[in-house]
C-alpha positions in Angstrom: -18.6 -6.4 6.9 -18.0 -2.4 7.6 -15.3 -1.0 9.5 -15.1 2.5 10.5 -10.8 3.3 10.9 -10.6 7.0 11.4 -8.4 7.4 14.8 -8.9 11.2 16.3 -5.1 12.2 15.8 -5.8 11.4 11.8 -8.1 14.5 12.1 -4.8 16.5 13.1 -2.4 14.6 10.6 -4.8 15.3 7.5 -5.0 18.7 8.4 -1.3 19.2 8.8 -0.6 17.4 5.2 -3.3 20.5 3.9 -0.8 22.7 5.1 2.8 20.4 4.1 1.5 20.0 0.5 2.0 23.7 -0.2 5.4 23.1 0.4 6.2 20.4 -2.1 6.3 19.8 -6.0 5.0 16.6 -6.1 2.7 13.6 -3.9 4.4 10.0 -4.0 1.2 8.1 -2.8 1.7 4.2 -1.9 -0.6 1.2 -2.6 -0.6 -2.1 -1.7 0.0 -3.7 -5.2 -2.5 -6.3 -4.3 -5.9 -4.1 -3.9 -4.3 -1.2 -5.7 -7.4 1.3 -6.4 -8.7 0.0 -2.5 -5.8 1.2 -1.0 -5.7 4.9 -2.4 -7.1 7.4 -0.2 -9.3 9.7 -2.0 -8.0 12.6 0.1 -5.0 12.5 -1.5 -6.3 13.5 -5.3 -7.8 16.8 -3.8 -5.2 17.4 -1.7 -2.4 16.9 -4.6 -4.7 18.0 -7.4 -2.3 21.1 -8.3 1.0 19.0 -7.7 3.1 16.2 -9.9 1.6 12.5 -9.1 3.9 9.3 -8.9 1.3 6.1 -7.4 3.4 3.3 -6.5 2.6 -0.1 -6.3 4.8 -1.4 -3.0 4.8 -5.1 -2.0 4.9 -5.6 -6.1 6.4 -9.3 -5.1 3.3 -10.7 -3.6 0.8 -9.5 -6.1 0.4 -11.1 -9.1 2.9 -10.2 -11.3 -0.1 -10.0 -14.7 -2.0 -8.1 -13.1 0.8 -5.5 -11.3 1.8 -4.6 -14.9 -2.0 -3.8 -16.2 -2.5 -2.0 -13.1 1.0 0.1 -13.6 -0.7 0.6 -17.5 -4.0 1.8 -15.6 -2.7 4.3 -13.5 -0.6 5.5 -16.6 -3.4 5.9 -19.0 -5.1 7.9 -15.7 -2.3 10.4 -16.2 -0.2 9.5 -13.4 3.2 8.1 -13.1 3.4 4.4 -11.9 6.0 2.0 -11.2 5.9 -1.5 -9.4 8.5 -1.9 -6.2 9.3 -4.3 -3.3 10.8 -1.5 -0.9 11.6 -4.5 1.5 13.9 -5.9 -0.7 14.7 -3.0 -3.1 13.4 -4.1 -5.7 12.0 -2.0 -8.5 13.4 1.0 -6.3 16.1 2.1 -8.9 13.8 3.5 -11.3 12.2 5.4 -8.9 14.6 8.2 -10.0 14.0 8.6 -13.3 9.8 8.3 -12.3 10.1 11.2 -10.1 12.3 13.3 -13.1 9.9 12.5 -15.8 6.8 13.0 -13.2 8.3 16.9 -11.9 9.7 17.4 -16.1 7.8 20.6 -16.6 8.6 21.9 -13.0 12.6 21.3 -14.1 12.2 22.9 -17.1 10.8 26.1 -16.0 13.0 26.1 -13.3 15.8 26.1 -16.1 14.0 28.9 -18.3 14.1 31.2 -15.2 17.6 30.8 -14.3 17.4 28.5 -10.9 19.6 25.7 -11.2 19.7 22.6 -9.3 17.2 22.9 -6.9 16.2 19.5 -5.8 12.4 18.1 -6.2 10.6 18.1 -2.8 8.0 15.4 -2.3 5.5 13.8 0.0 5.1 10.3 0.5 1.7 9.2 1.1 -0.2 6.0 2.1 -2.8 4.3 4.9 -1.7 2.0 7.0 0.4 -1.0 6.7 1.2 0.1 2.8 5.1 0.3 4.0 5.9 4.1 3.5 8.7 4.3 5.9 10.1 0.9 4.8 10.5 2.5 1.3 11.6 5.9 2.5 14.2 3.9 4.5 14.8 1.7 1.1 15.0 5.1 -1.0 17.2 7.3 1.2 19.7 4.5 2.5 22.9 5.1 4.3 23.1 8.9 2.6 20.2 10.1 4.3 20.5 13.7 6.0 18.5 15.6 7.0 18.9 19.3 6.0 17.4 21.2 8.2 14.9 24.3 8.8 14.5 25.5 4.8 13.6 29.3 4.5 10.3 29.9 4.7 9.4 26.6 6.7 7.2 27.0 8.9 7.1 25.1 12.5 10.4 23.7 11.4 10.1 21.2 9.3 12.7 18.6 8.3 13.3 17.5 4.9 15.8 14.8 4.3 18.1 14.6 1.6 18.1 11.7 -0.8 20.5 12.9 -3.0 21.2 16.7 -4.6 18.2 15.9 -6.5 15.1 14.7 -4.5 14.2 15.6 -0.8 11.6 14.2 1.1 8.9 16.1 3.4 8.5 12.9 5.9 5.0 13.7 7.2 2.7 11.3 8.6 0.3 9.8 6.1 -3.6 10.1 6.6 -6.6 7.6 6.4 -10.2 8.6 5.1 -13.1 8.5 7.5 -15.7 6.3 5.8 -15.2 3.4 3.7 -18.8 3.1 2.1 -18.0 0.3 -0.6 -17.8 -3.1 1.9 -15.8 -4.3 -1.1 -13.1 -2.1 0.1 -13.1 -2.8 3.2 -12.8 -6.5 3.3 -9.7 -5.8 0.8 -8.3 -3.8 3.2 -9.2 -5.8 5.9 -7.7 -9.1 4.2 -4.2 -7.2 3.6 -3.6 -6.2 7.4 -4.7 -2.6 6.8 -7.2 -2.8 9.2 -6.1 -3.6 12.6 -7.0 -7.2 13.2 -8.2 -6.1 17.0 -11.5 -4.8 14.9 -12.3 -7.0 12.4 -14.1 -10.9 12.8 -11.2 -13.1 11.5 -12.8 -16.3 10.9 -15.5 -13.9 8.9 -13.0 -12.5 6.5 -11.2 -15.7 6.0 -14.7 -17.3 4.7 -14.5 -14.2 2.5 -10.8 -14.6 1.4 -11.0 -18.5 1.0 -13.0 -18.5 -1.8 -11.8 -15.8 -3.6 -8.3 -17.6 -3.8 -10.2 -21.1 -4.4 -11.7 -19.7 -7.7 -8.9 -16.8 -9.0 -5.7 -19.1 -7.9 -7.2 -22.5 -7.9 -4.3 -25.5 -6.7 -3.0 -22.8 -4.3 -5.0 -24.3 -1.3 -4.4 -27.7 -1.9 -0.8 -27.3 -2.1 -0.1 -25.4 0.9 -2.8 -27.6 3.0 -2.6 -31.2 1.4 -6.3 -31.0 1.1 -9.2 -30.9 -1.6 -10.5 -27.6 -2.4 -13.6 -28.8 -4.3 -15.6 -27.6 -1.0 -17.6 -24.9 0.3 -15.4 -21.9 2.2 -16.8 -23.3 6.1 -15.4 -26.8 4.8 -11.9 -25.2 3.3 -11.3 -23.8 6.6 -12.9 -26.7 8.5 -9.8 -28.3 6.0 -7.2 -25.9 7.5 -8.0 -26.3 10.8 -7.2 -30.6 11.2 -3.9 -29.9 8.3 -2.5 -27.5 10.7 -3.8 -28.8 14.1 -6.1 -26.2 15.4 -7.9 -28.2 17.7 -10.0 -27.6 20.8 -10.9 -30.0 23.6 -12.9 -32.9 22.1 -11.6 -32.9 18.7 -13.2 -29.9 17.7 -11.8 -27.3 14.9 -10.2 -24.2 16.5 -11.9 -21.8 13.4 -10.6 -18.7 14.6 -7.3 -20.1 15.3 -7.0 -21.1 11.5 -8.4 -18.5 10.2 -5.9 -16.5 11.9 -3.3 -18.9 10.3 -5.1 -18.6 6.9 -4.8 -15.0 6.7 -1.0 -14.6 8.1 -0.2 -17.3 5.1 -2.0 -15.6 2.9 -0.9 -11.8 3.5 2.7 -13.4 3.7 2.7 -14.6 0.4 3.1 -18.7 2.0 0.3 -19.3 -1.1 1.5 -17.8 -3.9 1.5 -14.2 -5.2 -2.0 -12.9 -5.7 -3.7 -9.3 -6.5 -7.2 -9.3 -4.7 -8.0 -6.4 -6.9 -8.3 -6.5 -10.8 -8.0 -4.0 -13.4 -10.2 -5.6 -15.4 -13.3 -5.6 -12.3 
């Protein structure tokens, strides 16, 4: 299972954030909390190599909540800043204050020693597709958002918006990468709605899914399906297909139909919170 993701317009936007990151103090990147090292571009450490880094791990709530806080401890012992949020519901979003102060520290600090007072951080969100960085850019700003116009020294006129007199935003578009080698990856990706479904084989990925949850989140099957999982992943979604009724003409199991189902209950969160990426793999 490869997919090759790399729209032509991404060529434009990458280039564009080459030219945006000059402008800010410090890259928030986003990753799905559930595949948290698959859902990093690797772009975005060469592009933000000279700038403050805060990794966030959104959709915190559906991952497993074990593994979000070694993965938070991972990325910390990496050097970065990490915190764990749910930008849907707000949760977790609070601290993410105090992150980007202790993550821009040194930046405030010399700002102090040379006399310039109260100039707000200015970051970049970052993330591939489906990650939610405009949900938590909504979540963070709020009501209060402004946006403050042309800054000095902008060029093409930019727009920053204004959390708060301490933190603005550079709301640029975020970038993919153009080759996924590991197949790991991509079926990660793949499974979390990162990929558009249009290109991928659903009932293949849901025979890879299946018994990945079988074995790391064993009951989780049988509860949401009323069925036995002590079967192979064909027979689990063989399974799926008569508990939910995906039947074609002559009695005969509608697999893509259920597998569709599969994967919309699992990316929900319909079986339970799981991470499909562990620190200690």
């Amino acid at each position: 299972m490869a997919y090759q993701w790399y729209p032509g317009h991404m060529t434009k936007a990458k280039r564009m954030m080459q030219e945006d990151v000059k402008l800010v103090d410090l890259v928030i990147e986003l990753t799905d909390a559930r595949a948290p090292q698959s859902g990093r571009n690797p772009d975005i450490d060469e592009l933000g190599k000279n700038k403050s880094r805060v990794i966030l791990l959104n959709k915190a709530d559906l991952a497993d909540e074990r593994q979000n806080a070694l993965w938070e401890a991972y990325f910390r012992g990496q050097g970065l800043f990490a915190a764990a949020v749910n930008s849907r519901t707000g949760a977790g979003m609070k601290q993410i204050q105090n992150v980007i102060m202790d993550a821009c520290r040194e930046k405030i600090e010399r700002d102090r020693r040379r006399g310039i007072l109260n100039r707000p951080v200015r970051a970049m969100v970052a993330g591939i597709p489906n990650v939610g960085k405009s949900t938590f850019i909504n979540s963070f700003a709020g009501k209060a958002c402004a946006k403050t116009g042309n800054k000095p020294g902008v060029t093409r006129g930019k727009q920053w918006i204004r959390l708060n007199k301490s933190v603005e935003l550079l709301d640029t578009p975020g970038i993919l990468w153009p080759k996924i080698d590991d197949p790991e990856v991509s079926r990660r990706l793949a499974a979390l709605g990162s990929i558009r479904d249009e290109i991928i084989q659903t009932e293949e990925l849901a025979l890879w899914v299946l018994p990945f949850v079988k074995e790391n989140y064993p009951g989780s099957l049988a509860a949401r399906y009323q069925m036995t999982e002590d079967a192979k992943a064909a027979d689990l979604l063989d399974g799926i297909a008569r508990a939910r009724g995906c039947i074609r003409t002559g009695n005969e199991p509608d697999y893509e139909k259920a597998a569709a189902l599969f994967l919309d209950d699992f990316r929900s969160g319909r079986l339970g919170r799981m991470t499909l990426e562990q620190v200690s793999a």
